[in-house]
C-alpha positions in Angstrom: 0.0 0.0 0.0 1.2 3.1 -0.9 2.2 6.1 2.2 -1.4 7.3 3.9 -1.3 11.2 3.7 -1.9 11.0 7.2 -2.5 15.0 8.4 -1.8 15.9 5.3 -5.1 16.8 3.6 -5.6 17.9 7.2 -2.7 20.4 8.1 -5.7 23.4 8.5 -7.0 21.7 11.9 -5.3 19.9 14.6 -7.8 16.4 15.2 -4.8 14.8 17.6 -4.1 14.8 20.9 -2.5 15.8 24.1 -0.9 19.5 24.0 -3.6 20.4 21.3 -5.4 23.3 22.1 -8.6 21.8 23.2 -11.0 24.2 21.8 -11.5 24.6 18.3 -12.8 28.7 19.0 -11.6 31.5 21.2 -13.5 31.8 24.7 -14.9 34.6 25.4 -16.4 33.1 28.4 -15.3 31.0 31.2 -14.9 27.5 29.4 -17.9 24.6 30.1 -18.5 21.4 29.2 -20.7 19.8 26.4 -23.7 18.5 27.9 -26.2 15.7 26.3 -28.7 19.1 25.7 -25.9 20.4 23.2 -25.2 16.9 21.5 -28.8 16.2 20.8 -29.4 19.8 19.4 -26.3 20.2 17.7 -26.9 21.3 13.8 -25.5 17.5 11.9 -24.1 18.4 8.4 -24.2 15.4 5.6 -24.4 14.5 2.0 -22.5 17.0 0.3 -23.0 16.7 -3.7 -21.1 18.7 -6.1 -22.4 20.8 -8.7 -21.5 19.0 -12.5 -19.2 22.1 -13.1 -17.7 21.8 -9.6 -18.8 25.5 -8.5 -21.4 24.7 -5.5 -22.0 21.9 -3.4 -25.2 21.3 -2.2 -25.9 19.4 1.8 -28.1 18.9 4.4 -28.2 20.6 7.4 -30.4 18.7 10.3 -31.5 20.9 13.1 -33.3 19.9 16.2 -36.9 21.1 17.0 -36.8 19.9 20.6 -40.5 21.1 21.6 -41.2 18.6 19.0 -39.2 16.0 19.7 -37.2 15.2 16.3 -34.9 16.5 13.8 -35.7 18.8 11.2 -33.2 18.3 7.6 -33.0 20.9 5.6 -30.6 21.4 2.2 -28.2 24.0 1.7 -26.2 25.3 -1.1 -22.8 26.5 -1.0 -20.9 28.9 -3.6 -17.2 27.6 -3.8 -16.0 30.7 -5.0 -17.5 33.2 -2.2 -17.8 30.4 0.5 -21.3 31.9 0.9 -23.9 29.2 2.2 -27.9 30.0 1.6 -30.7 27.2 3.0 -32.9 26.3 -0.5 -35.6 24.4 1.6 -37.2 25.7 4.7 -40.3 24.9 6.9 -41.7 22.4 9.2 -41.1 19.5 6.8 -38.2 17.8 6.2 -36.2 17.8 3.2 -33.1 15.6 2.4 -31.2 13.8 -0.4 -30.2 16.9 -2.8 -29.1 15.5 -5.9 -28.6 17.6 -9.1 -29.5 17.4 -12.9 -26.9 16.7 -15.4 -26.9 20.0 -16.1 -26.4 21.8 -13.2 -29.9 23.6 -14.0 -31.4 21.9 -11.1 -31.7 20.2 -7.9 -34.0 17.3 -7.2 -34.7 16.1 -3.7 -37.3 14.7 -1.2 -39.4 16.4 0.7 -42.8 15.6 3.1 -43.5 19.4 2.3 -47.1 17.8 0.9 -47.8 16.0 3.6 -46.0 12.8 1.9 -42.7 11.7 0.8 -42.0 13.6 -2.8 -39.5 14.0 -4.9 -39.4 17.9 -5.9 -37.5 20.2 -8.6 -35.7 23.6 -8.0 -35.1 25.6 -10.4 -31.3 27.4 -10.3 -32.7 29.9 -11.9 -35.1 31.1 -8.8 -38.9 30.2 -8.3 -40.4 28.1 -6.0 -39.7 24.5 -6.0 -42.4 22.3 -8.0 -43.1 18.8 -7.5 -41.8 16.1 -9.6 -43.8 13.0 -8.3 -47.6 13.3 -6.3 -47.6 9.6 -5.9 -50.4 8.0 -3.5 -47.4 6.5 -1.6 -44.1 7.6 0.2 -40.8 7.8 -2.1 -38.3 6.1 0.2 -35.4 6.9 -2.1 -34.6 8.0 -6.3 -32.4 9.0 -8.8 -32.1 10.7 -11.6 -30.4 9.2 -15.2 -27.0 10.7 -16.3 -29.3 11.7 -19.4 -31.9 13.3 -17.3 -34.8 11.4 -19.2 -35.4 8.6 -16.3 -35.7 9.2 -12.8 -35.9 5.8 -10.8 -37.3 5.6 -6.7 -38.6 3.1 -4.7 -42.2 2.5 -3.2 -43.1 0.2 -0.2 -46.0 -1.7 -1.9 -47.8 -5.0 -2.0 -46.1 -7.7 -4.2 -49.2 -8.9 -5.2 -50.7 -6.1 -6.8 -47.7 -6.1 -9.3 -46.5 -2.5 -9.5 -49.7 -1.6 -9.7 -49.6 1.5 -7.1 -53.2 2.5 -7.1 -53.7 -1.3 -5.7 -51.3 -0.9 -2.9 -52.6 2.2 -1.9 -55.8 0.7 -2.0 -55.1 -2.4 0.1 -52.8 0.0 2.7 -56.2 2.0 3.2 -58.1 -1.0 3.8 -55.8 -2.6 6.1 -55.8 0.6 8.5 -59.4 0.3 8.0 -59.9 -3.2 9.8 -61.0 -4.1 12.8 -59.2 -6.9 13.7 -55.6 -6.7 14.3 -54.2 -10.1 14.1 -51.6 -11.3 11.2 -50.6 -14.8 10.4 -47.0 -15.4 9.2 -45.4 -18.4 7.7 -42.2 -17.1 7.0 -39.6 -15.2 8.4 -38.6 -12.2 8.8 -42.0 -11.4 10.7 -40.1 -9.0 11.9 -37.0 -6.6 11.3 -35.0 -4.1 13.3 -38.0 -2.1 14.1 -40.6 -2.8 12.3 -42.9 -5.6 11.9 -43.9 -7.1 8.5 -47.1 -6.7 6.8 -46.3 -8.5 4.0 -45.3 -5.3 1.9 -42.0 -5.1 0.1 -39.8 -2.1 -1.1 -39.5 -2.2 -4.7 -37.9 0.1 -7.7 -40.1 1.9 -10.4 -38.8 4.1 -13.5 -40.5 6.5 -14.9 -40.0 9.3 -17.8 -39.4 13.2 -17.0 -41.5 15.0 -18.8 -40.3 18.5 -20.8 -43.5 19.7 -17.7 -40.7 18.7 -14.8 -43.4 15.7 -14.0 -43.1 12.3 -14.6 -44.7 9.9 -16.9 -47.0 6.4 -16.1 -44.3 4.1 -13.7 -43.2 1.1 -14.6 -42.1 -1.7 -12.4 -38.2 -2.6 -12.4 -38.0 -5.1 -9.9 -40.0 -7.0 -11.8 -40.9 -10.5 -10.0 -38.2 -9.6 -6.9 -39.6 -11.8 -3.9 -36.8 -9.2 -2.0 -36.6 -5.6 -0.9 -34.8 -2.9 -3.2 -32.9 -1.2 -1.6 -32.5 -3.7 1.2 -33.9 -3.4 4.6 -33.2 -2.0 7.0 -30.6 0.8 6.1 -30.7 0.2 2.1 -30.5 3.1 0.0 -30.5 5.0 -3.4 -26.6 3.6 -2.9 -27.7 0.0 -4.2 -28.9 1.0 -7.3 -27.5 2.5 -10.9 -28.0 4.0 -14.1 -26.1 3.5 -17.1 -24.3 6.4 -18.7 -27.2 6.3 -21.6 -29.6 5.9 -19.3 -30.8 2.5 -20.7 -30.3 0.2 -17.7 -30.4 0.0 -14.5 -28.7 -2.7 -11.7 -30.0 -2.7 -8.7 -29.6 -5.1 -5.3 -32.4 -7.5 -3.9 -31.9 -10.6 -2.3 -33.7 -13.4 -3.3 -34.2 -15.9 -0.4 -37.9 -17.2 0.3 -38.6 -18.4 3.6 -34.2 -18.3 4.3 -34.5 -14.7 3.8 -33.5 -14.3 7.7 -30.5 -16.8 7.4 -28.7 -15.4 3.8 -26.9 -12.5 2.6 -27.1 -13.6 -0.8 -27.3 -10.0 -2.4 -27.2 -10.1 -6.2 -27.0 -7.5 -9.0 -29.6 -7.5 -11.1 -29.9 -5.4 -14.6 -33.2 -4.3 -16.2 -33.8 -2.1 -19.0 -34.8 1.2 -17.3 -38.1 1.3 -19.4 -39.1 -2.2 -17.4 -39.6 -3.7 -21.0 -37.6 -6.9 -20.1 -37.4 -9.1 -16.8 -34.0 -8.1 -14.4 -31.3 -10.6 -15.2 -29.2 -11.8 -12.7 -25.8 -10.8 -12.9 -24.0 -12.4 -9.7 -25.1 -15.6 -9.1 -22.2 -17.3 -9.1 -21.7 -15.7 -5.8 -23.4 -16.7 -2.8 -22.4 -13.7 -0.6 -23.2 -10.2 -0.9 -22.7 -8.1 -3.9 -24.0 -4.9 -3.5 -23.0 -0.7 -4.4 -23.1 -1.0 -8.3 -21.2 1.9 -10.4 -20.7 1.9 -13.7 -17.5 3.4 -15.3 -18.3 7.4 -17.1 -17.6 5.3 -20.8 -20.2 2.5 -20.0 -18.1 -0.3 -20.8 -17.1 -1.4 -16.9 -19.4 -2.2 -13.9 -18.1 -2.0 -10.2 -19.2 -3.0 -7.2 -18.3 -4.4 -4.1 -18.7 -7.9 -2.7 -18.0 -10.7 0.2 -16.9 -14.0 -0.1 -18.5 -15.7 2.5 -21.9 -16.7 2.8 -24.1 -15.6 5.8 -21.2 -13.2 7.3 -22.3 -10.0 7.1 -19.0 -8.3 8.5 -16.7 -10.0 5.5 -13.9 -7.8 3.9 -15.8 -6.0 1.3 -13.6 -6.4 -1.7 -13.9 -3.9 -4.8 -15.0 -5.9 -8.3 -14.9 -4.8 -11.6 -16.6 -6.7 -15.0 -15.7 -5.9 -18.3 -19.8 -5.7 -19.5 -17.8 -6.1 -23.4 -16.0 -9.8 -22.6 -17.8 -10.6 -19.6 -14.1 -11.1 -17.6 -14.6 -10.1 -14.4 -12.0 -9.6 -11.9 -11.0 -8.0 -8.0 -9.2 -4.8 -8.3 -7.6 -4.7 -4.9 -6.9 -8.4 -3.4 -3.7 -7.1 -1.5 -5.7 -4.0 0.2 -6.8 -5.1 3.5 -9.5 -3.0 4.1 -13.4 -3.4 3.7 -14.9 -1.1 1.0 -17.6 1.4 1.6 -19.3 1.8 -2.1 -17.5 3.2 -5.1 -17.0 5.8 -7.2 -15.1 6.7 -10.4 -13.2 9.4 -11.8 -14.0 11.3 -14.0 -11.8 9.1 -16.4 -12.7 5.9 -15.2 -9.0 4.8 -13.8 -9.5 5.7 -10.2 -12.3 4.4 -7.9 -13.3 6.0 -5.0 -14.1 4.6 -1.4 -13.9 4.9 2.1 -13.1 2.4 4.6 -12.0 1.9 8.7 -8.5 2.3 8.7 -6.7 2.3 12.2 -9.0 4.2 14.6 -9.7 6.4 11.7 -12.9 6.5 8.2 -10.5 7.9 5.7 -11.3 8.3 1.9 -9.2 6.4 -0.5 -8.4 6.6 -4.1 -7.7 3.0 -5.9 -6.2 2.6 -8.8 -7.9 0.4 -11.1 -5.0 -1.1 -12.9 -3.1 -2.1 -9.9 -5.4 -2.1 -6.9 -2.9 0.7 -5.2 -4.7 1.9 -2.3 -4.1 6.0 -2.0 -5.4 7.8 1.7 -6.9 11.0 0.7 -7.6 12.6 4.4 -6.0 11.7 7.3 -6.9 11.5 10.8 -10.7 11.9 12.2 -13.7 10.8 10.4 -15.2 10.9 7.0 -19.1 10.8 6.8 -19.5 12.0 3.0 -17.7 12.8 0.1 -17.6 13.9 -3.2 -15.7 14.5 -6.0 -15.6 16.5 -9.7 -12.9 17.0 -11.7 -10.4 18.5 -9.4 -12.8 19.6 -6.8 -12.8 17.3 -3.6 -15.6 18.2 -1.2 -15.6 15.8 1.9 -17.6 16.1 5.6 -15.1 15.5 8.4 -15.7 14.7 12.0 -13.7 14.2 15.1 -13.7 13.0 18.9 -13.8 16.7 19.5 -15.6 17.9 16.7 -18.6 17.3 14.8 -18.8 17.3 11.4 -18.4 20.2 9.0 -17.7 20.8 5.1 -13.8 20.2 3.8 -12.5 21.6 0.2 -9.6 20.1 -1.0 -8.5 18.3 -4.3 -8.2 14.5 -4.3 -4.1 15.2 -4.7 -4.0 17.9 -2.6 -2.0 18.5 1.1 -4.4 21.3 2.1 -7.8 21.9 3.0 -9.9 24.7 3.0 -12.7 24.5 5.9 -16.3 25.0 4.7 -18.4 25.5 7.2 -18.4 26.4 10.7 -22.1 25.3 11.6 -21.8 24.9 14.9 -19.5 28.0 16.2 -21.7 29.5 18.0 -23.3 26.9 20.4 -19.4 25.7 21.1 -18.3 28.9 21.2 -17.6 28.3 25.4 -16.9 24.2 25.0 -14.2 23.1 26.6 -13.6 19.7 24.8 -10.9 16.9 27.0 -7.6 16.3 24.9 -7.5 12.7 23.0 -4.7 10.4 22.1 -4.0 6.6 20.5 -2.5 4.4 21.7 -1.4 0.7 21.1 -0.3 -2.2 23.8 0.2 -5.6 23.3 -3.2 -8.0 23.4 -4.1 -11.4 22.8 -0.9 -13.4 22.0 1.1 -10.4 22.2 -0.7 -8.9 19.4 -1.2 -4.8 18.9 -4.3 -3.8 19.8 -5.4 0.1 19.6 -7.7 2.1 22.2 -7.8 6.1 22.7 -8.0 7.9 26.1 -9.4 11.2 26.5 -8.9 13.2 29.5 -11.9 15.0 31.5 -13.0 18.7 30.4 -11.6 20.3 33.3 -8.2 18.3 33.5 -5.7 19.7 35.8 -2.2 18.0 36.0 -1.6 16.1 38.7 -5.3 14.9 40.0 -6.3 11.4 39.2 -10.0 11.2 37.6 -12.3 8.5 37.7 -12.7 6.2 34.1 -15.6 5.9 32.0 -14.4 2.6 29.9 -16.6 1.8 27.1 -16.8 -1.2 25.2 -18.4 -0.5 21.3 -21.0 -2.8 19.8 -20.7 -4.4 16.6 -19.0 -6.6 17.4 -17.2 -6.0 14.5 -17.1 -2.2 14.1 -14.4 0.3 15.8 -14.5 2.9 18.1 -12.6 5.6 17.1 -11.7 9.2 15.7 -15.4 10.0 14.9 -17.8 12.2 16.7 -20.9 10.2 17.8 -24.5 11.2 18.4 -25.1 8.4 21.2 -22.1 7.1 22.8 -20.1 10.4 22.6 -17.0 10.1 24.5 -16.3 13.7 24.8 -20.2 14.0 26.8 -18.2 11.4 29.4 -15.5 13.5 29.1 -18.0 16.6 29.8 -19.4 14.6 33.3 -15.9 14.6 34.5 -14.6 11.2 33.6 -11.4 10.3 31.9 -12.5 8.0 29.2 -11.0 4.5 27.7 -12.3 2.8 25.0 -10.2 -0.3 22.9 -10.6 -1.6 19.4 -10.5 -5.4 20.6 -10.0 -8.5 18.1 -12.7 -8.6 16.3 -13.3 -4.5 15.2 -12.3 -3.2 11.7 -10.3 -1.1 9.9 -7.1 -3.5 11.2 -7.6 -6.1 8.6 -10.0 -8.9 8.1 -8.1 -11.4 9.7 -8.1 -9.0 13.2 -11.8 -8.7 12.5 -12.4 -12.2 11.9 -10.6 -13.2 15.5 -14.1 -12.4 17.8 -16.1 -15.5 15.6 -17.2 -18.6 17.8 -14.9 -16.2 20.8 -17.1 -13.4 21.7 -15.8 -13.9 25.5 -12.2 -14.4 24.7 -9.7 -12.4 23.1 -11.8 -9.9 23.5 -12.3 -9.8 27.3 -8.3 -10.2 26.9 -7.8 -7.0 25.5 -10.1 -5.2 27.5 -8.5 -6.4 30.4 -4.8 -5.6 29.0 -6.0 -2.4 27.4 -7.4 -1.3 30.7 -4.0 -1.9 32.5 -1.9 -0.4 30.0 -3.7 2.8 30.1 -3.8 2.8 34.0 -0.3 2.3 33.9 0.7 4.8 31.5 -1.6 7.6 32.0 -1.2 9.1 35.7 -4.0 10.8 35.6 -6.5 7.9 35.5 -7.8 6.2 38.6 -7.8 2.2 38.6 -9.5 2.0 41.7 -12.9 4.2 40.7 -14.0 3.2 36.7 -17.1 2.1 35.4 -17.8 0.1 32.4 -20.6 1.1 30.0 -21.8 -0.8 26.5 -24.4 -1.7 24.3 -25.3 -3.9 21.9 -22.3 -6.4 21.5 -20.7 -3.8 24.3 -24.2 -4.5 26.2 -23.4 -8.4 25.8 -19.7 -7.3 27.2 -21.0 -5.8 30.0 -22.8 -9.2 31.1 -19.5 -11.2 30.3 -18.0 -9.1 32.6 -20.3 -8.8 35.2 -19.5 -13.1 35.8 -16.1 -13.1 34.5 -14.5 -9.6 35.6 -16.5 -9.4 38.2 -13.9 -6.7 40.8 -13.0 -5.0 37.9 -15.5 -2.0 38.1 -17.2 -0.1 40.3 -20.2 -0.3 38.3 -22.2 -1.3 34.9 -24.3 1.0 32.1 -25.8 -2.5 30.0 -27.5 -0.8 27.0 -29.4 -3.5 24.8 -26.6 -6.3 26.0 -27.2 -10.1 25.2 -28.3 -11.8 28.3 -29.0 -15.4 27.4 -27.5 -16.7 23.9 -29.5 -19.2 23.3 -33.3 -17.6 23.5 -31.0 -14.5 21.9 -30.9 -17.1 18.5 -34.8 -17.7 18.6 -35.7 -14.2 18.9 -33.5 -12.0 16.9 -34.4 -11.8 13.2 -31.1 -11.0 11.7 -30.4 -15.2 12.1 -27.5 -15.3 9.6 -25.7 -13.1 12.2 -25.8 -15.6 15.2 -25.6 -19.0 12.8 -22.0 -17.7 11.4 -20.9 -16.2 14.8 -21.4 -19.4 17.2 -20.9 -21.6 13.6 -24.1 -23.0 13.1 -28.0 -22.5 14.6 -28.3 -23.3 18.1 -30.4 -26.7 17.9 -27.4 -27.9 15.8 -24.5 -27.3 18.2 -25.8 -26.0 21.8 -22.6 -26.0 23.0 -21.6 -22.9 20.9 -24.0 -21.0 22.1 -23.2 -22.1 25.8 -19.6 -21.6 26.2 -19.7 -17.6 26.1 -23.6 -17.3 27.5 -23.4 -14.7 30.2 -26.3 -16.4 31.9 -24.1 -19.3 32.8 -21.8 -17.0 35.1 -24.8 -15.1 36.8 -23.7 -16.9 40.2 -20.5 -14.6 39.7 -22.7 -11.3 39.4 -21.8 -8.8 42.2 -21.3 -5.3 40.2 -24.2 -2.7 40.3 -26.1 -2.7 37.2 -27.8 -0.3 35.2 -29.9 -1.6 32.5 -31.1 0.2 29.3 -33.6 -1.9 26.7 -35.9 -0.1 24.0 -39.6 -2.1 23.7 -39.0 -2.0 19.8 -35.3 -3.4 19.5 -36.1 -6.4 17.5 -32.2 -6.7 17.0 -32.0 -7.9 20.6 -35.2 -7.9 22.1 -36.2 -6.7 25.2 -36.5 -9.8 27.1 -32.9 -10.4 26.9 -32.7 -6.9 29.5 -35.3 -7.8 31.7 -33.6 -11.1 32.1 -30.4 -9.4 33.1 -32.7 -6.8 35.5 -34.5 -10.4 36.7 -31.0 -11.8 37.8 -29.7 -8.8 39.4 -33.5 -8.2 41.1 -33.1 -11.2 42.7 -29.4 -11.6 43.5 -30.0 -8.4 45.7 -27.1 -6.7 43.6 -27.8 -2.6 43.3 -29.6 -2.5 39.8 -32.1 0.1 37.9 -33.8 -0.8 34.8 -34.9 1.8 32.6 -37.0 0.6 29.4 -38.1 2.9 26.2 -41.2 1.9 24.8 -41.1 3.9 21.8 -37.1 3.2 20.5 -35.6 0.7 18.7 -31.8 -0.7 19.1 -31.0 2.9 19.3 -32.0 6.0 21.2 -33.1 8.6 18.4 -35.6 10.9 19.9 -34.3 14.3 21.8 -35.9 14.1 25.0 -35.1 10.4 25.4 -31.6 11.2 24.8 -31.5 13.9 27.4 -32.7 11.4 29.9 -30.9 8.5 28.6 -27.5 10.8 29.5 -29.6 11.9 32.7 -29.9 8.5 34.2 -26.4 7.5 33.4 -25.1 10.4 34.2 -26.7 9.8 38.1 -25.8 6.3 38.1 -22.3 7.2 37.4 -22.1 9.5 40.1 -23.6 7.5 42.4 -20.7 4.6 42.6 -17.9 6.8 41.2 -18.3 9.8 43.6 
């Protein structure tokens, strides 16, 4: 791999570490600390699309009405030359994905502005925007053909009625309309993530764009797909293409029947975008997940990403290329060791563009299509959009100690130019605790990497209590990014010194690292969070050994119940958010059952014993560390059940132990107010065993 530009790109802002000023603005009052109120109304910058000449970049900008309980997006658009920002949407509804006409004449995106989900037109030339689509159902997602004849979206409908819209729309209206409320099922999912099933799918329509800005009758694309495109839950307009001409289309579905909950057999599929012609499959050779189609600017290549292991959903996406003139079809970067997130090509079709986990960090990288050379174009902190034209490099960068704002760079370029500034004035007095990496020895003597951060209002030579938290995943990363529920810097703000370690099994590392946690969810893992947790006591003075708490969710939630029965003096107390009580009811009540089946090796009736030999419920006997318990009523990634059983255990044990249960939340905590209260209650339970 070629040298990472690391701090290069980002010599305009120090994202690093101890000595840093800790303040990105001047005080002109006595410094405070960020609070959960400031995180959850915080204005969150994303989506940043360039202009076709390169001159503007368009973004959305999501505030937070709190009296209402939710977040508000609006788009805004940017003059490159001036730096000048103006909002181009406003009101109480939201409006999101900004995408631009070939031409640079226009910008398309949706909007609930008529009481649905819409996809509207704005003139550049002024005038009010006009809407493209007035559909009886929601748009969930579109896009517009390079050509600008075609725009495709996707509908949530009934499979039965067979694109015919008016017939879902009739058959949603008559299902609200009944009286009795009971569904029979017999197949899964019956339910996913949030959401239960009705027995409607998600599916993708084309339609013409009329000289009018409206568009023509819809035709069906997914033609006969007993699967969802985009995919469910988090699909999007990312998982389907045009061609350059505008004649085709390749989109992702997955095509399981009643193994739909046990496979991650994504295709491709390609259908003449005028529906004339049954999708064809173009990936069926492989069993895993192909999925984030591009074509190349000339037509003649397709590119995509892809697994090679069936039913493992955290596989090294690797970046694939077919020659749609021969057929040969080939990996472009075997030797990278990194995991893919989507491509993009230049302008002249020899570089692709991705980004990918890379050592603590979400950098953007530039591959070379001839060689598979892996290029870093940012360095250190996190990269939540990007995009690029000609020599114009536009990217959204985040931090540990800074949320996320607008970057202008080229994709060779060793300096950027910052954009935006959006939220200056509500940090204007935030004190923000200094960061820093580091690495230690793990399982087997293996380098492992964690961060520490010290407390707001650090003063040399006190010791301060730790806030150690585990991230979920399992195989994800905790690092260099500024996040919007488990915010280190908000410990940081309460007063704690903060520890957090990218285990064996997170990513960014390579795929063998993330591999390692499989079939040993309690092993090297626990290892390194013992280790890690050492090291750092030992090597930064400032932390105290004696006083720390231990706080995760989701596979960090499971954690937290390893260690309450096999770490059991190692922390004063426990925050268990969503955590895996029981294994084996945690395989017949998830939905997601590929995800269990490949990390204990097969389903539970098939090998018990792999479900058993990391089940925290085993080790409850061991349980003596104060508990506080967080579940969400509509978490069907980990049900609820799985957090009452922990709150049972510790109920009845006589160990210190709150439970505190959103009925109205899913795996995550998304509304305001809960958010508030969710930091709240921690926040008190913290002080109450640390103090």
């Amino acid at each position: 791999m070629k040298r990472l530009l690391a701090g290069a790109v980002l010599a305009t802002m120090s994202l690093s570490a101890f000595g840093a000023s800790s303040t990105m603005h001047s005080n002109k009052h006595d410094p405070r600390a960020i609070t959960a109120m400031d995180l959850v109304t915080l204005q969150r910058i994303s989506d940043p699309r360039l202009s076709p000449d390169g001159k503007s970049v368009a973004y959305t900008l999501r505030s937070t009405d709190y009296d209402a309980n939710k977040g508000i997006t609006q788009i805004w658009l940017m003059d490159l030359a001036t730096k000048q920002s103006r909002p181009m949407t406003s009101g109480p509804a939201s409006s999101n994905s900004p995408r631009w006409a070939p031409d640079g004449s226009a910008l398309y995106f949706l909007s609930s502005r008529s009481g649905s989900s819409q996809v509207w037109k704005l003139d550049m030339r002024g005038g009010e925007a006009q809407p493209v689509t007035a559909l009886p159902l929601d748009v969930s997602t579109f896009m517009l053909a390079p050509d600008g004849q075609r725009v495709a979206f996707s509908l949530e409908i009934y499979p039965e009625c067979q694109g015919d819209i008016a017939c879902s729309k009739k058959k949603f209206d008559e299902a609200a309309a009944r009286k009795s409320t009971g569904t029979v099922y017999d197949r899964l999912f019956i339910r996913h993530w949030d959401t239960w099933s009705t027995g409607t799918r998600s599916q993708l329509f084309a339609a013409t764009l009329g000289t009018d800005g409206k568009i023509g009758a819809p035709v069906l694309l997914s033609q006969d797909i007993d699967g969802d495109v985009p995919s469910k839950p988090f699909g999007d307009d990312s998982e389907y293409t045009f061609s350059p001409d505008g004649k085709t289309v390749v989109f992702t579905a997955r095509i399981a029947g009643k193994t739909e909950a046990w496979s991650t057999n994504l295709d491709l599929w390609q259908v003449p975008s005028d529906g004339s012609k049954q999708p064809q499959n173009l990936t069926q050779g492989n069993e895993a997940t192909d999925t984030t189609p591009q074509f190349s600017p000339d037509g003649r290549y397709l590119a995509w990403t892809a697994m090679k292991r069936p039913k493992f959903e955290s596989d090294r996406l690797a970046i694939m290329l077919r020659d749609l003139k021969t057929g040969q079809t080939r990996e472009v970067d075997p030797a990278w060791d990194r995991s893919a997130g989507g491509v993009m090509f230049s302008a002249d079709g020899k570089t692709l563009y991705t980004t990918a986990d890379d050592l603590g960090q979400h950098r953007v990288f530039a591959i070379d299509v001839a060689s598979g050379n892996a290029t870093a174009l940012t360095g250190d902190g996190h990269i939540g959009g990007f995009d690029i034209v000609g020599n114009t490099f536009v990217y959204a960068l985040d931090s540990l100690n800074a949320p996320a704002d607008l970057y202008l760079t080229t994709p060779g370029g060793q300096n950027a130019t910052r954009l935006t500034d959006v939220n200056a004035e509500r940090l204007a007095d935030v004190q923000f605790g200094d960061y820093e990496q580091f690495s230690f020895p793990g399982w087997h003597d293996e380098t492992v990497h964690g961060y520490v951060m010290k407390p707001w209002n650090y003063v040399k030579g006190k010791k301060y209590p730790i806030a150690f938290i585990v991230h979920g995943g399992p195989q994800g990363s905790m690092g260099n990014d500024f996040h919007y529920r488990w915010n280190p810097a908000v410990f940081a703000g309460m007063g704690y010194a903060v520890v957090f370690i990218d285990f064996h099994g997170s990513t960014g590392y390579g795929q063998a690292f993330t591999d390692s946690i499989s079939r040993d969810w309690g092993g090297k893992p626990l290892e390194d969070l013992k280790k890690g947790f050492a090291y750092a006591v030992k090597k930064y003075d400032f932390l105290d050994g004696t006083k720390a708490a231990a706080l995760g969710a989701s596979y960090g939630g499971y954690m937290m119940n390893w260690i309450a029965g096999n770490w059991p003096d190692g922390f004063k107390c426990i925050v268990n958010h969503d955590g895996v009580f029981d294994s084996r009811m945690m395989y017949y009540s998830t939905e997601e059952l590929w995800f269990d089946e490949w990390e204990h090796g097969a389903p539970q009736y098939d090998d018990p014993q792999a479900y058993e030999r990391f089940n925290p419920v085993d080790y409850v006997k061991n349980w003596k560390t104060p508990m506080l318990i967080i579940h969400s009523e509509k978490d069907f990634r980990i049900p609820v059940e799985q957090g009452i059983g922990a709150f049972t255990a510790l109920q009845r044990r006589g160990i210190a132990s709150e439970l505190l249960v959103y009925p109205d939340e899913n795996h995550w905590v998304m509304k305001p107010h809960n958010s508030v209260q969710w930091h709240e209650t921690v926040q008190a339970w913290l002080k109450r065993w640390l103090s």
